[in-house]
DSSP file (Angstrom, degrees, kcal/mol; ACC not computed):
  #  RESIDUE AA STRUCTURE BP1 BP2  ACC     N-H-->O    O-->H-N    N-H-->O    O-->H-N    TCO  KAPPA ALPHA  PHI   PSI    X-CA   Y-CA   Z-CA
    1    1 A X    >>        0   0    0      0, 0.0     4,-1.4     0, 0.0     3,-0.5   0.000 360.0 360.0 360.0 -40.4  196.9 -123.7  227.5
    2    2 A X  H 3>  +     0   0    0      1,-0.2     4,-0.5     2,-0.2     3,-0.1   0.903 360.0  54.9 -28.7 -68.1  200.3 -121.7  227.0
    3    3 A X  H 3> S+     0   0    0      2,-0.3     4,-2.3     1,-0.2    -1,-0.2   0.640 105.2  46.3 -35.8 -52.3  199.2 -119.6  229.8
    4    4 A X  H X> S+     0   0    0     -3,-0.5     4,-0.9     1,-0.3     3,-0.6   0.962 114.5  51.8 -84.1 -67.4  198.6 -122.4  232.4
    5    5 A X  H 3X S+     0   0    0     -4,-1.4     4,-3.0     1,-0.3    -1,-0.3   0.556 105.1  53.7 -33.8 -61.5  202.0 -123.8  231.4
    6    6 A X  H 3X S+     0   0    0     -4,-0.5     4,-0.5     2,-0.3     5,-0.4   0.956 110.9  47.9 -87.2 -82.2  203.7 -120.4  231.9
    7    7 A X  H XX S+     0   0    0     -4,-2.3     4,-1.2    -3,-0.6     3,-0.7   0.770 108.7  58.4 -59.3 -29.5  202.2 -120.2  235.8
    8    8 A X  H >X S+     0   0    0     -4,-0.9     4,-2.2     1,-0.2     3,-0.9   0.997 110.4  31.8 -64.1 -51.8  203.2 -123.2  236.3
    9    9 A X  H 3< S+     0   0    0     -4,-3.0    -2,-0.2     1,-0.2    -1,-0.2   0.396 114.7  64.2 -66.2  20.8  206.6 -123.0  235.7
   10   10 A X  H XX S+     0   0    0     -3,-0.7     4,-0.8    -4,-0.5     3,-0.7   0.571 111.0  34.9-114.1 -40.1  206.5 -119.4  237.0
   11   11 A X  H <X S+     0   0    0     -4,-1.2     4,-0.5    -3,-0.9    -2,-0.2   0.788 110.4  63.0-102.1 -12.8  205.5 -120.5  240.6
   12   12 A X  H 3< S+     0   0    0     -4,-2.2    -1,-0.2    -5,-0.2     4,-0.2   0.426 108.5  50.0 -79.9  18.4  207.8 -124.0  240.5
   13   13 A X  H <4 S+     0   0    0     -3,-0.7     4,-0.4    -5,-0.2    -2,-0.2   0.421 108.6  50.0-125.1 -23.2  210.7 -121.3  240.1
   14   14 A X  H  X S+     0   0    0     -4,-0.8     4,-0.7     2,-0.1    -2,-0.1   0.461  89.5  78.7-120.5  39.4  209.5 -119.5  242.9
   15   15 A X  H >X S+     0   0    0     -4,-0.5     3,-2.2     2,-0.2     4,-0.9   0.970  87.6  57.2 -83.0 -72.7  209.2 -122.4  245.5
   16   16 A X  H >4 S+     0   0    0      1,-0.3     3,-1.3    -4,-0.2    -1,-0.1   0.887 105.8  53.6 -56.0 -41.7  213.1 -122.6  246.4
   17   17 A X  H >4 S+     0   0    0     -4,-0.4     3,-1.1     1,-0.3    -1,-0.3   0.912 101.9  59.2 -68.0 -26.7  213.1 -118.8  247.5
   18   18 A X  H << S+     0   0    0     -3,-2.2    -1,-0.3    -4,-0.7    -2,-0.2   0.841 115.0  32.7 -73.0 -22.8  210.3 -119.4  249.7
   19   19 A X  T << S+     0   0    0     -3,-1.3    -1,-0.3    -4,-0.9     3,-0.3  -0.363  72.9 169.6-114.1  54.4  212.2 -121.8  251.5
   20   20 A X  S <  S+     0   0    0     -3,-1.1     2,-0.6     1,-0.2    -1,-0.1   0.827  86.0  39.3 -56.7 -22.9  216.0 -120.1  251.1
   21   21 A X    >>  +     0   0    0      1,-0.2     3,-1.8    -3,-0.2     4,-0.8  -0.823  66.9 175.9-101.5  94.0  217.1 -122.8  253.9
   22   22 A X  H >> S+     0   0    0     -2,-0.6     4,-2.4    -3,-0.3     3,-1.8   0.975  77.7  63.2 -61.6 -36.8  215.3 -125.7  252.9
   23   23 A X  H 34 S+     0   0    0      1,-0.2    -1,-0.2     2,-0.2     5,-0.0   0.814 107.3  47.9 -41.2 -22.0  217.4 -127.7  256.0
   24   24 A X  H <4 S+     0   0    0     -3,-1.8    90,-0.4     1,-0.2    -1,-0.2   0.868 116.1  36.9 -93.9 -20.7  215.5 -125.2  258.6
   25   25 A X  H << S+     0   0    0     -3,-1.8     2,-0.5    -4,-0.8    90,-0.3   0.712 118.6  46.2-107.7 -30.2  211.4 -125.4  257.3
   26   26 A X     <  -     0   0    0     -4,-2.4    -1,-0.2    88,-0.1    88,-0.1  -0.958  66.1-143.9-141.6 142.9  211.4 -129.9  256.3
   27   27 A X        -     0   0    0     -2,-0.5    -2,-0.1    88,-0.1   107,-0.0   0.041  17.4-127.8 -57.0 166.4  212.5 -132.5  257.7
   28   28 A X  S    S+     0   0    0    107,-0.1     2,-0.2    -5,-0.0    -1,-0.1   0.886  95.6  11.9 -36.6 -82.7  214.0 -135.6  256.0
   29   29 A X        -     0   0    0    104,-0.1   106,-0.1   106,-0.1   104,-0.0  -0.745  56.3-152.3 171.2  86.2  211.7 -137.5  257.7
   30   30 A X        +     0   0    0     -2,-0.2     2,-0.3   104,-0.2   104,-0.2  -0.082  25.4 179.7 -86.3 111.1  208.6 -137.5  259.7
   31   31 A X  E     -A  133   0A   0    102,-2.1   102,-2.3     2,-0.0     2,-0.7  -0.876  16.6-154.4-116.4 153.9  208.4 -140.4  262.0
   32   32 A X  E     -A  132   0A   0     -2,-0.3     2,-0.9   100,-0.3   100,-0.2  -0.996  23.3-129.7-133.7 112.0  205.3 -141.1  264.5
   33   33 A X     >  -     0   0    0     -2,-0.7     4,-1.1    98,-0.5     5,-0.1  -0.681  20.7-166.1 -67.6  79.4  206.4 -143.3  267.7
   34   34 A X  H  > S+     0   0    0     -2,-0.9     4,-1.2     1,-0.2    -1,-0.1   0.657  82.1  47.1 -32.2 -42.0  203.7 -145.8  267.5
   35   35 A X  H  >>S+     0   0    0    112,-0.2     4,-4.8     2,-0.2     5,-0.6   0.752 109.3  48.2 -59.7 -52.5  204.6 -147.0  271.0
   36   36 A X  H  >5S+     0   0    0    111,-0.2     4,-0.6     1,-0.2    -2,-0.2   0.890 111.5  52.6 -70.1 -16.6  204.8 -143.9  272.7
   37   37 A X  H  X5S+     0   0    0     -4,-1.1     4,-1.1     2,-0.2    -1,-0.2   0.920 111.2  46.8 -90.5 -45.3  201.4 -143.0  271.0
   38   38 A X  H  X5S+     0   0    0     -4,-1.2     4,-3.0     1,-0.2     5,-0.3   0.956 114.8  53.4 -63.0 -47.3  199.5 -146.7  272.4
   39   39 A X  H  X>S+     0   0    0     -4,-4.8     4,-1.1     1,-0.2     5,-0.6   0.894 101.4  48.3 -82.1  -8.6  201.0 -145.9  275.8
   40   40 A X  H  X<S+     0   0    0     -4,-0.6     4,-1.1    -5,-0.6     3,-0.3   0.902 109.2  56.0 -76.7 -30.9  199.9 -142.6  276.5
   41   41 A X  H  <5S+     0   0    0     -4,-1.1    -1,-0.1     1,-0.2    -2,-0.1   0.994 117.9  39.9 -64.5 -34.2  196.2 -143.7  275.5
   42   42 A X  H  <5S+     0   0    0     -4,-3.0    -1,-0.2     1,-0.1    -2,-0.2   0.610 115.7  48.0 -83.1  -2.7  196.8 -146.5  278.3
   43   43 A X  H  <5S+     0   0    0     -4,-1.1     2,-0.9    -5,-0.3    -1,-0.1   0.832 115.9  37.0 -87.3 -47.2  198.6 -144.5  280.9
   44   44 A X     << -     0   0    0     -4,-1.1    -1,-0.2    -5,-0.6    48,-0.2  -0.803  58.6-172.2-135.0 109.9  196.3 -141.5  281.1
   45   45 A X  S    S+     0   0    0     -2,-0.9    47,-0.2    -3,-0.2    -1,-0.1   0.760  70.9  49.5 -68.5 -22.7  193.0 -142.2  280.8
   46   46 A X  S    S-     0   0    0      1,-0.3    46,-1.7    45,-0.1     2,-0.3   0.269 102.7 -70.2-109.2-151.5  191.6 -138.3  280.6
   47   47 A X  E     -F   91   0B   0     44,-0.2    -1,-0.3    45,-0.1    44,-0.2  -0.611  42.0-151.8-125.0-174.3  193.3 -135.9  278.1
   48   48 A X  E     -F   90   0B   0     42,-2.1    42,-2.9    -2,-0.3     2,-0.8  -0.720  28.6 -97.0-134.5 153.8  196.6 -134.2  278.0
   49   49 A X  E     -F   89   0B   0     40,-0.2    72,-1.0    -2,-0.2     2,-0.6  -0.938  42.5-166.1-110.0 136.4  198.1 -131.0  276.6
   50   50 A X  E     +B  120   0A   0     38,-2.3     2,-0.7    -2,-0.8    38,-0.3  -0.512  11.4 174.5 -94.8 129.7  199.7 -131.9  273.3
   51   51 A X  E     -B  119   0A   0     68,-2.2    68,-0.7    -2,-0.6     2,-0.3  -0.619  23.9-145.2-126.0 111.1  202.0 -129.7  271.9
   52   52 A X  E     -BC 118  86A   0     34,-1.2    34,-1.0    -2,-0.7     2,-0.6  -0.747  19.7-131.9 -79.7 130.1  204.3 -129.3  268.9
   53   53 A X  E     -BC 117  85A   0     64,-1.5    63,-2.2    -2,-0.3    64,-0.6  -0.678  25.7-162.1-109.0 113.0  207.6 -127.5  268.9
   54   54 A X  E     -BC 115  84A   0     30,-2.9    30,-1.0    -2,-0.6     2,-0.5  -0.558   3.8-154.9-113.0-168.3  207.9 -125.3  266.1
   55   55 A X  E     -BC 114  83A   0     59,-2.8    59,-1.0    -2,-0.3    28,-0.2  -0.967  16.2-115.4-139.4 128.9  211.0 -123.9  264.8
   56   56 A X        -     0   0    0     26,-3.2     2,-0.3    -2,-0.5    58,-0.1  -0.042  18.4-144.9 -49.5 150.7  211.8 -120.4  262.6
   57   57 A X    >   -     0   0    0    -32,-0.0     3,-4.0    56,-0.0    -1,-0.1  -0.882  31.3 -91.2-120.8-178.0  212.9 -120.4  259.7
   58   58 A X  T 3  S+     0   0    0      1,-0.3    -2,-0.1    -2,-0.3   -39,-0.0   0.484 125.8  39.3 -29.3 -37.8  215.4 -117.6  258.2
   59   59 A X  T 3  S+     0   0    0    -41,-0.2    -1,-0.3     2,-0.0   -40,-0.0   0.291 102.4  97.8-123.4  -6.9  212.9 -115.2  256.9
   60   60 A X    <   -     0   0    0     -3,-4.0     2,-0.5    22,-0.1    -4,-0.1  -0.181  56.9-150.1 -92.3-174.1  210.2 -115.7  260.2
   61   61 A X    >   -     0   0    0     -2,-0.0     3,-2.5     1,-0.0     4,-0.5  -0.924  19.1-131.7-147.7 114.2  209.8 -113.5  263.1
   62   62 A X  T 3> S+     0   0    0     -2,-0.5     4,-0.9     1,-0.3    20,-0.0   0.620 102.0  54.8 -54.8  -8.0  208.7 -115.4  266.3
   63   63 A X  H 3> S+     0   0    0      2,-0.1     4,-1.1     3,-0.1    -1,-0.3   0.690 104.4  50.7 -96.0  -9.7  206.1 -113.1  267.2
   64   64 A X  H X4 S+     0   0    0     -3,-2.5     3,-5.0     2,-0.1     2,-0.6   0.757 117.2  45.8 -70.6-102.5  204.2 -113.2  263.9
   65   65 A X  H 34 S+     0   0    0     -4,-0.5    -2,-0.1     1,-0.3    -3,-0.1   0.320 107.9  49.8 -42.4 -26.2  204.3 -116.8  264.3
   66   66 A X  H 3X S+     0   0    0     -4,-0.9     4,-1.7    -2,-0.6    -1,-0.3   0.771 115.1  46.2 -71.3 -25.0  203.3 -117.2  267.9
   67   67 A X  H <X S+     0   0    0     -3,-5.0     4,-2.3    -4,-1.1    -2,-0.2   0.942 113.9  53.7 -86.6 -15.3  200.1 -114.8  267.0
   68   68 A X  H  4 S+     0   0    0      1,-0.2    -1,-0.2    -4,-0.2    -3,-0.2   0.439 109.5  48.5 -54.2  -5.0  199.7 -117.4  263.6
   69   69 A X  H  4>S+     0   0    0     -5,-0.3     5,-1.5    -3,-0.1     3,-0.2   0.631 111.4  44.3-109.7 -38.9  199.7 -120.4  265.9
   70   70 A X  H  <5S+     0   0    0     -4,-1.7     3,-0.5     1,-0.2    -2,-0.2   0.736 108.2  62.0-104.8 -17.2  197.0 -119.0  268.4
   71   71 A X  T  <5S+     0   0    0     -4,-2.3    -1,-0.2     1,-0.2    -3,-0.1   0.743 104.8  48.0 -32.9 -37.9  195.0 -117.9  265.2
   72   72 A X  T   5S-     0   0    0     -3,-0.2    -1,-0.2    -4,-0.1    -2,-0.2   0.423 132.6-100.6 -91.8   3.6  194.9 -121.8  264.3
   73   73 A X  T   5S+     0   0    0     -3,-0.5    -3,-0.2     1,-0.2    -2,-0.1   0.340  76.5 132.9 109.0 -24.8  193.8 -122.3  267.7
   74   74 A X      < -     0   0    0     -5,-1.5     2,-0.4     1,-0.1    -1,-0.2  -0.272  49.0-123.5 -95.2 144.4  196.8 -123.5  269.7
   75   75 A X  E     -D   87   0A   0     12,-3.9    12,-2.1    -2,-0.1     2,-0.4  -0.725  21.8-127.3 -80.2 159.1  198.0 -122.3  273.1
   76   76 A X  E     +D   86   0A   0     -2,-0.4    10,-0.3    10,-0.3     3,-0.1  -0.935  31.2 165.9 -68.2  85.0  201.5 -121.0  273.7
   77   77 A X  E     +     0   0A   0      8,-0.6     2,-0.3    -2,-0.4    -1,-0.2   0.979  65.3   0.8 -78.7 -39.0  203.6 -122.4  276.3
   78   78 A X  E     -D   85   0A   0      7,-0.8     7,-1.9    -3,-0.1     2,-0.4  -0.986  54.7-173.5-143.5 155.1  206.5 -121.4  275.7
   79   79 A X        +     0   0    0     -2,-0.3     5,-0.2     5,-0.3     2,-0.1  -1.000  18.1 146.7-133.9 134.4  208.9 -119.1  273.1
   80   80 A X        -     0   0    0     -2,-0.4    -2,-0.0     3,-0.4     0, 0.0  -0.420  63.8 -13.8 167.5 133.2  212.2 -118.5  272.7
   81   81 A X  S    S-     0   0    0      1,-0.2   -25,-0.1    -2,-0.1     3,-0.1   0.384 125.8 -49.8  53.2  46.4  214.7 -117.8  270.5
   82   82 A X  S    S+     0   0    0      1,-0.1   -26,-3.2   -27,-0.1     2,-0.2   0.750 109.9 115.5  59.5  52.3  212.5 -118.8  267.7
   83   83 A X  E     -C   55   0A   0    -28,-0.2    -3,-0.4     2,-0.0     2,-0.4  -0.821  46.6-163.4-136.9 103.9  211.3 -122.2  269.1
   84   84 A X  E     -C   54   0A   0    -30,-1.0   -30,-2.9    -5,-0.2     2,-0.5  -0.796  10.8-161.1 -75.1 104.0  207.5 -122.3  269.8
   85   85 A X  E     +CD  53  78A   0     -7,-1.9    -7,-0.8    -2,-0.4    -8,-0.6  -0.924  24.0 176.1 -91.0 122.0  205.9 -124.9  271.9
   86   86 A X  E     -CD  52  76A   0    -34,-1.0   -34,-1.2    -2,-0.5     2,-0.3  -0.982   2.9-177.9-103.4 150.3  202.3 -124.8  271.1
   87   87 A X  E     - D   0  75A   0    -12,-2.1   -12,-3.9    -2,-0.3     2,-0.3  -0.875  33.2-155.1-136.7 165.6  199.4 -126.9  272.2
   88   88 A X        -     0   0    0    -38,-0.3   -38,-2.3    -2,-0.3     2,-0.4  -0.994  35.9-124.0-111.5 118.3  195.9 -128.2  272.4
   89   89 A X  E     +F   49   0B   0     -2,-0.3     2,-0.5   -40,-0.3   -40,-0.2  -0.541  52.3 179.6 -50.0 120.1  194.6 -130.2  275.8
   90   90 A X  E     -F   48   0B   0    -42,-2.9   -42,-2.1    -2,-0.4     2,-0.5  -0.868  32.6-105.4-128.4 156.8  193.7 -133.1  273.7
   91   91 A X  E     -F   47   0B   0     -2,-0.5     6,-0.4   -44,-0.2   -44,-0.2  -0.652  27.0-135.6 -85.3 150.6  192.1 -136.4  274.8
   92   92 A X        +     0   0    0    -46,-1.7   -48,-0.2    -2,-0.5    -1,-0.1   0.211  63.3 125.3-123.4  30.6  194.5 -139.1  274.8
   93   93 A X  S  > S-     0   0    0    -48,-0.1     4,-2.6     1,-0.1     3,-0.5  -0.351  71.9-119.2 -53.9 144.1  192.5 -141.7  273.2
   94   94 A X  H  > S+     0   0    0      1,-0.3     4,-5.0     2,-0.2     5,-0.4   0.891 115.2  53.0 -66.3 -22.5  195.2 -142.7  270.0
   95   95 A X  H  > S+     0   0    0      1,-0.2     4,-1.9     3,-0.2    -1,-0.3   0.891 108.5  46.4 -89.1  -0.3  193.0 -141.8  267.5
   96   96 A X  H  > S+     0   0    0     -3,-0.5     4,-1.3     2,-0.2    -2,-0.2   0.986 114.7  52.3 -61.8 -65.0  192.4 -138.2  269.2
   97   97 A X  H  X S+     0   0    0     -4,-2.6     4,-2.1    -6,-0.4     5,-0.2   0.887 109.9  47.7 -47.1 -46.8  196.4 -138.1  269.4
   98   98 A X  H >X S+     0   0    0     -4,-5.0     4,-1.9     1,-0.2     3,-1.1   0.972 102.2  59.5 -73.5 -46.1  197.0 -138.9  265.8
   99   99 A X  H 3X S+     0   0    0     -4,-1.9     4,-1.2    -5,-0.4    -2,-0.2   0.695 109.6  41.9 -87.6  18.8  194.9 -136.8  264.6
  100  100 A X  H 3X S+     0   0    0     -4,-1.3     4,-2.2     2,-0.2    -1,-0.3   0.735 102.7  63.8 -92.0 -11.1  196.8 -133.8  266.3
  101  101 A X  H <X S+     0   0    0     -4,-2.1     4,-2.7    -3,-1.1    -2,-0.2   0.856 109.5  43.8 -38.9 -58.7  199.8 -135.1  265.4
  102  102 A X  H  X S+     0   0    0     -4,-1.9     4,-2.3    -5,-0.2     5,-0.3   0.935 114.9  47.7 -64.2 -46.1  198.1 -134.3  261.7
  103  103 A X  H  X S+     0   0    0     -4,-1.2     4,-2.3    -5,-0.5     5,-0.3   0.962 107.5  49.4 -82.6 -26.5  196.9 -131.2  262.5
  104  104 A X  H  X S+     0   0    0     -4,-2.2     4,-3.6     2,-0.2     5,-0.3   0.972 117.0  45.6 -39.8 -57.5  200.1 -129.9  264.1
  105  105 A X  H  X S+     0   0    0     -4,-2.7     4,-2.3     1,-0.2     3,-0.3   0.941 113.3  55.0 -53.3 -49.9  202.1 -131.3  260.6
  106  106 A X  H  X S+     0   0    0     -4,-2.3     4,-1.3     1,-0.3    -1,-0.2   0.679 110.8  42.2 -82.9 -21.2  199.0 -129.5  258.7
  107  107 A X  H  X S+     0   0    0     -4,-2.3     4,-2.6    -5,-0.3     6,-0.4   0.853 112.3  50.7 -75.1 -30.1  199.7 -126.1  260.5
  108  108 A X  H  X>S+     0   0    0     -4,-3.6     4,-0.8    -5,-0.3     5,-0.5   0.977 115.7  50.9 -62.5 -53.6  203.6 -126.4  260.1
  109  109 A X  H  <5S+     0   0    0     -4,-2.3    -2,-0.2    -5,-0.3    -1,-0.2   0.751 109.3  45.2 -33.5 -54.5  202.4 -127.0  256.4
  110  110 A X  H  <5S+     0   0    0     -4,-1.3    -1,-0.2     1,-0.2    -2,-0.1   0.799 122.6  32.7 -62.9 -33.6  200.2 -124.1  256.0
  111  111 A X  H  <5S-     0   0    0     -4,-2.6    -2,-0.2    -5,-0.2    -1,-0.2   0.148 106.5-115.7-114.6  40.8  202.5 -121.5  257.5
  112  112 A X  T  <5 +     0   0    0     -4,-0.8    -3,-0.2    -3,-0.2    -4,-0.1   0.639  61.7 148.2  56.7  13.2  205.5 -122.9  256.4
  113  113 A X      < -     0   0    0     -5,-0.5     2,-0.3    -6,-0.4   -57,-0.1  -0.525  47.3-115.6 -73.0 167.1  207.2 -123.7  260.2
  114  114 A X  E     -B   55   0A   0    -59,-1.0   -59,-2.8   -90,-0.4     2,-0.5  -0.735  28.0-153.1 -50.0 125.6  209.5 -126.7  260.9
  115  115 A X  E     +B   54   0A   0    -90,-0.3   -61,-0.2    -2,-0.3    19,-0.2  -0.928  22.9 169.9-111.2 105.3  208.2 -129.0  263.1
  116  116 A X  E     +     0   0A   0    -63,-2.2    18,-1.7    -2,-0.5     2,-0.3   0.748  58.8   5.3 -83.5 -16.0  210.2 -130.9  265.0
  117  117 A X  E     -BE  53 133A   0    -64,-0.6   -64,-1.5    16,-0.2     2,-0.4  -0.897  39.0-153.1-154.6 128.3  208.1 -132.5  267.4
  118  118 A X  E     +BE  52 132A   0     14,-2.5    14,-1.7    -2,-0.3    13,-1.2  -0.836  37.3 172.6 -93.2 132.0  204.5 -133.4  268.8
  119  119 A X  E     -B   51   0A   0    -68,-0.7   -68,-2.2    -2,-0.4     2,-0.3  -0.913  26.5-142.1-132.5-176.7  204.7 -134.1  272.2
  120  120 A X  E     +B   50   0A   0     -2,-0.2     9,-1.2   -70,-0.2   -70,-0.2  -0.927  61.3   6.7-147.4 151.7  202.4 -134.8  275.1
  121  121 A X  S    S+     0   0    0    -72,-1.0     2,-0.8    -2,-0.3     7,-0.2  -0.280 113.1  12.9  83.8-156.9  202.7 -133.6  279.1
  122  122 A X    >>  +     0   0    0      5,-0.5     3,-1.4     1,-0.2     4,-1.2  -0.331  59.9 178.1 -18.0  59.3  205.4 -131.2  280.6
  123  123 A X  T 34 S+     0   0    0     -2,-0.8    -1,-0.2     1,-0.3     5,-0.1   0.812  81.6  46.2 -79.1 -25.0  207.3 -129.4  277.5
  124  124 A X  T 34 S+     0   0    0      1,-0.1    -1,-0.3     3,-0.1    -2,-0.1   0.410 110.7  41.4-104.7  19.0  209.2 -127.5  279.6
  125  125 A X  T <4 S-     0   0    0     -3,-1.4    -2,-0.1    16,-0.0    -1,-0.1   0.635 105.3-104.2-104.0 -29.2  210.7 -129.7  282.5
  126  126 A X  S  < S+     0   0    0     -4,-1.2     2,-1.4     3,-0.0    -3,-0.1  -0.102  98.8 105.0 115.7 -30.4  211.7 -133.0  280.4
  127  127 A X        +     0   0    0     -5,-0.2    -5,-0.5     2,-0.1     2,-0.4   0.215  47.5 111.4 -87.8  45.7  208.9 -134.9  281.5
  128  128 A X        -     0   0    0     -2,-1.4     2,-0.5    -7,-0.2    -7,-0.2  -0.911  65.6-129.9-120.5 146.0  206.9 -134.5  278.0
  129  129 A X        -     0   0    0     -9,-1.2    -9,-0.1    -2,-0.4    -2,-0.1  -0.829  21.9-118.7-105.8  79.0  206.6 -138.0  275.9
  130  130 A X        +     0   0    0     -2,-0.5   -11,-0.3     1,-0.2     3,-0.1  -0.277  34.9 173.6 -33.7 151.8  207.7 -137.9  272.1
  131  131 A X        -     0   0    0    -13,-1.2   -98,-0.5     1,-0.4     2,-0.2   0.254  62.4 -17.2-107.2 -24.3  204.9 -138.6  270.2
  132  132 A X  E     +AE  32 118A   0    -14,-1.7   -14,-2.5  -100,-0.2    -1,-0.4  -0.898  69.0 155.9-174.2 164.4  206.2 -138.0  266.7
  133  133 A X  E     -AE  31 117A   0   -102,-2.3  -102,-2.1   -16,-0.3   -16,-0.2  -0.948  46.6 -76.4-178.4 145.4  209.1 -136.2  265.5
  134  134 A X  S >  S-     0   0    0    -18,-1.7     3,-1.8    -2,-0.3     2,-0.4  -0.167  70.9 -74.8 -57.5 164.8  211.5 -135.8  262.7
  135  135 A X  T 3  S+     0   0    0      1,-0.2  -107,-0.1  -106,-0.1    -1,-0.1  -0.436 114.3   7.3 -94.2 150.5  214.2 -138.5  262.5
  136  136 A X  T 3  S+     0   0    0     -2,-0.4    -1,-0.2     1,-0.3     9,-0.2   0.389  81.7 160.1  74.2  20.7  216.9 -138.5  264.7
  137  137 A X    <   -     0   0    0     -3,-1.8     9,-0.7   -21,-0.1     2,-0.6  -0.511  24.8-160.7 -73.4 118.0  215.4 -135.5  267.0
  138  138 A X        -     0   0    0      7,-0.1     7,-0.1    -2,-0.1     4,-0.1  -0.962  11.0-137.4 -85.7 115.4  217.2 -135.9  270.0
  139  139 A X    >   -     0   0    0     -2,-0.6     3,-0.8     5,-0.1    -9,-0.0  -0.481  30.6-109.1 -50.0 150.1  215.0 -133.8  273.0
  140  140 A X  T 3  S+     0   0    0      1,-0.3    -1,-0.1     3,-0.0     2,-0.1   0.451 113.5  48.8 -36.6 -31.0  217.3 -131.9  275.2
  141  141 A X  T 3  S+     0   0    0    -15,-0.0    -1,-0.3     3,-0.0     2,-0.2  -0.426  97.3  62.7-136.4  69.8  216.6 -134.4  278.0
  142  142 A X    <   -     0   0    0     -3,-0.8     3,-0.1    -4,-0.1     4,-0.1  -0.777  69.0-146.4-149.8 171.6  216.9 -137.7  276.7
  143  143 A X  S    S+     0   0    0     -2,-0.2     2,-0.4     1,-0.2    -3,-0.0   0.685  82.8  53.4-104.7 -31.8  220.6 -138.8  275.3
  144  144 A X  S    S-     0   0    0      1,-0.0    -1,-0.2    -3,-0.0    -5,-0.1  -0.924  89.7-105.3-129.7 147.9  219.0 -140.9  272.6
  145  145 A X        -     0   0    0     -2,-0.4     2,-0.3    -9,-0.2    -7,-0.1  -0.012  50.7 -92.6 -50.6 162.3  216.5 -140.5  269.8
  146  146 A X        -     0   0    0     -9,-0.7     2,-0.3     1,-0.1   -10,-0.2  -0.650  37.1-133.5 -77.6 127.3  213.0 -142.0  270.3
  147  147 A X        -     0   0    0     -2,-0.3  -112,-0.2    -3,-0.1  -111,-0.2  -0.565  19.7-167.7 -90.3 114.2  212.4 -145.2  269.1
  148  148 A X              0   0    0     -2,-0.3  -115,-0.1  -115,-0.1    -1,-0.0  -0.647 360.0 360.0-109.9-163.7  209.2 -146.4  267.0
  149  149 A X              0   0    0     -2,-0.2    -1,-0.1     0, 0.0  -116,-0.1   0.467 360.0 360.0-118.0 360.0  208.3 -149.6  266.3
């Protein structure tokens, strides 16, 4: 019983180095836009590509971590400067949408990314739909965070 004691504190000691910036790999505070998430099921009846943008952290290298993302399944749309939009075409019935919304957090989870955002349509134009996001993630084209309900 010593033993087990001993590995635990042995691996709660080496949890902060794995994360030497915790600000860059977690959030505060993971919010899901309830709104945005009902109207995309009513807007667009057929599916979507859903994507989540994730974000490096100190110790990653954005090509491990795009070919870890297309391991889990996900397409790539875009990379650069160690911010990864991946996606799934998902159907855009809500409960389809949450539950990529869960599996996007459960991949940031496994392989240690930041995820700042699930979104749905166009990630690289503006014309893509928060769907969940940490709080107070502004997108690059909108002026104010996304609003849930």
């Amino acid at each position: 019983m010593h033993a087990t004691n001993i590995v635990i504190a042995v691996s709660l000691a080496a949890a902060p180095s794995a994360f030497s910036d915790m600000s860059l790999t977690r959030p505060a505070r993971w919010i899901e836009h309830d709104i945005a998430i009902n109207q995309l099921s009513i807007d667009h009846k057929s599916s979507l590509p859903i994507g989540g943008r994730f974000i490096c952290s100190v110790e990653q290298d954005e090509d491990r971590m795009v070919k870890a993302l297309v391991k889990k399944g996900l397409s790539v749309a875009d990379s650069d400067q160690c911010e990864i939009i991946a996606f799934q075409r998902v159907s855009t019935d809500v409960v389809n949408v949450r539950e990529t919304i869960g599996y996007m957090l459960q991949i940031a989870g496994e392989l240690d990314y930041r995820l700042i955002s699930v979104e749905a349509g166009d990630f690289e134009s503006g014309n893509a739909t928060i769907l969940a996001s940490e709080e107070g993630y502004i997108p690059w084209w909108q002026k104010t965070a996304p609003t849930s309900n």
